[in-house]
Structures are given as structure tokens and as C-alpha cells.
C-alpha positions as CSV (number, residue, x, y, z in Angstrom):
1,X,82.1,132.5,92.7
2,X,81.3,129.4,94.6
3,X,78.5,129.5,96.8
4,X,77.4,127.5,100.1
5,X,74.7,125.8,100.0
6,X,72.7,128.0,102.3
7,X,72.8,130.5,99.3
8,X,72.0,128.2,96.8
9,X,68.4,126.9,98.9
10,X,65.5,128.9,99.2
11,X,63.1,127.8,102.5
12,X,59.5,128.2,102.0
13,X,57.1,126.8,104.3
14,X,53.6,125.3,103.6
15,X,52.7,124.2,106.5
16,X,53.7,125.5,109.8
17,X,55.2,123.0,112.6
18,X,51.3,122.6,114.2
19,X,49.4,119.4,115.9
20,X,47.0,117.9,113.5
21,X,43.7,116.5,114.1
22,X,42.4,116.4,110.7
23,X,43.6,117.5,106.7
24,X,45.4,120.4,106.0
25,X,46.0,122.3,102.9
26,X,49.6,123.9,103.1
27,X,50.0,128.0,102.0
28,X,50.8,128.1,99.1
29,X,54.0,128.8,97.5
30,X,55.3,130.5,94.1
31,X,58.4,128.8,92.7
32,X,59.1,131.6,90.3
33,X,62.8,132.0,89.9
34,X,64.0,128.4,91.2
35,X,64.5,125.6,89.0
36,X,64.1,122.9,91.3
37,X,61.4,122.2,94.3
38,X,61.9,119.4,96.9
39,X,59.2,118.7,100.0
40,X,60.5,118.2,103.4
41,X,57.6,116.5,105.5
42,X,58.3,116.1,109.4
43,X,56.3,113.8,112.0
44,X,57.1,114.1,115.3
45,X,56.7,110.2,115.4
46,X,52.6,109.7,116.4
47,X,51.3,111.7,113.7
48,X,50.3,109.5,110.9
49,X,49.1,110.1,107.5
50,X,50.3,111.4,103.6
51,X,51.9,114.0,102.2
52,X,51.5,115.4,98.6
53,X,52.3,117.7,96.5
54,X,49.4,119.5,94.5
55,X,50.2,122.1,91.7
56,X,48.5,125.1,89.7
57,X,49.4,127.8,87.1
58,X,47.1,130.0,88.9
59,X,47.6,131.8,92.3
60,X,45.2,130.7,94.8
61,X,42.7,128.2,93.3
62,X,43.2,125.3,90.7
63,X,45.0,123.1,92.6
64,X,45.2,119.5,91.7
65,X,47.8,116.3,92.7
66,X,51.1,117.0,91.5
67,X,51.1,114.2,87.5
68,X,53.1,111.2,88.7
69,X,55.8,112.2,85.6
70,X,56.7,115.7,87.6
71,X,57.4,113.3,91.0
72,X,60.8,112.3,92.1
73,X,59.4,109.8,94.6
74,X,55.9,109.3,95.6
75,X,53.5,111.1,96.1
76,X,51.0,110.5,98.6
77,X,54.2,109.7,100.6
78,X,53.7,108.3,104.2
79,X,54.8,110.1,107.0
80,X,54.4,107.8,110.7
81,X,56.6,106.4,113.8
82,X,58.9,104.8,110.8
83,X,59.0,107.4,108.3
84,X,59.1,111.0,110.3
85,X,61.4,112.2,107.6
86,X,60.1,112.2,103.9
87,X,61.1,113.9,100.9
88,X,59.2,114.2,97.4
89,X,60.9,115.8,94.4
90,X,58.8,118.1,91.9
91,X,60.3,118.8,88.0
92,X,56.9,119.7,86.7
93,X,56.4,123.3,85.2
94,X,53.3,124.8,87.3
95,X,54.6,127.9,89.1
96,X,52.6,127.4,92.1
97,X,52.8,124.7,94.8
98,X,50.9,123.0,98.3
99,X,51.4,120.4,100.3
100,X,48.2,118.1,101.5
101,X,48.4,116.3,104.6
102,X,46.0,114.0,104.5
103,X,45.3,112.8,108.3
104,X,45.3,109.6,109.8
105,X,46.4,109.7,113.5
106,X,47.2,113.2,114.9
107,X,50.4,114.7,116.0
108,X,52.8,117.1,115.0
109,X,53.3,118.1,111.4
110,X,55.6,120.7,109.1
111,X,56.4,120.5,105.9
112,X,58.2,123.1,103.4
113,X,60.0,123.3,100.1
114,X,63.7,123.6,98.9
115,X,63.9,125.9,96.2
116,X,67.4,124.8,94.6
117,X,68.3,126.0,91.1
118,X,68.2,129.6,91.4
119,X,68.1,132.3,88.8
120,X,70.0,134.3,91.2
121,X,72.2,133.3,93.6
122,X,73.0,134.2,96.7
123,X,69.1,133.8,97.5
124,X,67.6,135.8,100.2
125,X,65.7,135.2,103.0
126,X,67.0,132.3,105.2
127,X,68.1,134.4,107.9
């Protein structure tokens, strides 16, 4: 059975569409069951700064930057009035994932993950 790929791409946000004024440490988010993680990063054109992708095998503490062999792309990926769109690919093996923004100029921020690769397809949960 052939899928779309709606059902084949999990959603999970780290951090919430918000105005930024300083660094923020996304939610968190467990990647159990997906083979694949991709961050979406979006600037609304005056917020400036870097995105990255920090990872842990332990829920809620342990977090450190993402090794630079588990990055598709860069980490510490700028986001400003040229680049409001920016992706970073993770392959690594931690379950649990964050985005950083680190802060350079305030605007408006959000940034989640793609969960591709699925154990079990159709996902749930993008309604």
C-alpha cells in the first residue's frame, strides 16, 4: 500500500512559533519509532541567530550538540533576512532530541522536526 507523504511524516514541534529576545532551549522530543529526523527552522526575516540540534539518551537532562558525523548539514545553522528557511539532517542514534536557538537579533522563531522512516505507517497525529 502506497502512502502520501502526510502519512509517512511525523510533525513534532520544539519550539513554538514565539518572538525571541534571547536563547531558547526547544521541548524536547522522543524520536522512538522513526528512522529519520530532519529540523525545520523558520525566521520571519528580522530574527537573527543559530539553530542546532542537541541530543541525549536520557529524557530530560543530558543534552549536548548533536557529533558533526550524525549532521546532514550544519549545525549551528544560520537563520536571518537571507536564510528564513533552514534545514539540518540528524542520522545519529540518541532517542531524544532539542533544538537551541541561540539569539542574535530578535524576531519571530519556530522550529520542529520531520520524523520520516516510520516503524509504522500511516503515522498519527498531523491532523
Amino acid at each position: 500500500m502506497l502512502y502520501d507523504l502526510k502519512n509517512d511524516v511525523k510533525i513534532l514541534k520544539t519550539i513554538i512559533p514565539q518572538t525571541v529576545a534571547g536563547d531558547v532551549n526547544g521541548d524536547e522530543i522522543d524520536r522512538q519509532g522513526f528512522g529519520s529526523m530532519t529540523l525545520i527552522a523558520l525566521g520571519d526575516g528580522t530574527a537573527v541567530g543559530t539553530v542546532k540540534i542537541q541530543d541525549s539518551d536520557t529524557s530530560g537532562s543530558g543534552y549536548a550538540d548533536a557529533a558533526a558525523a550524525d549532521i546532514i548539514g550544519t549545525n549551528d545553522n544560520a537563520v536571518d533576512a537571507t536564510f528564513t528557511e533552514v534545514t539540518i539532517g540528524y542520522t545519529g542514534s540518541k532517542r531524544y532530541l532539542r533544538a537551541v536557538w541561540t539569539n542574535t537579533t530578535g524576531g519571530e522563531v519556530s522550529v520542529c522536526f520531520a520524523g520520516g522512516s516510520p516503524d509504522l505507517a500511516p503515522v498519527i497525529g498531523n491532523d
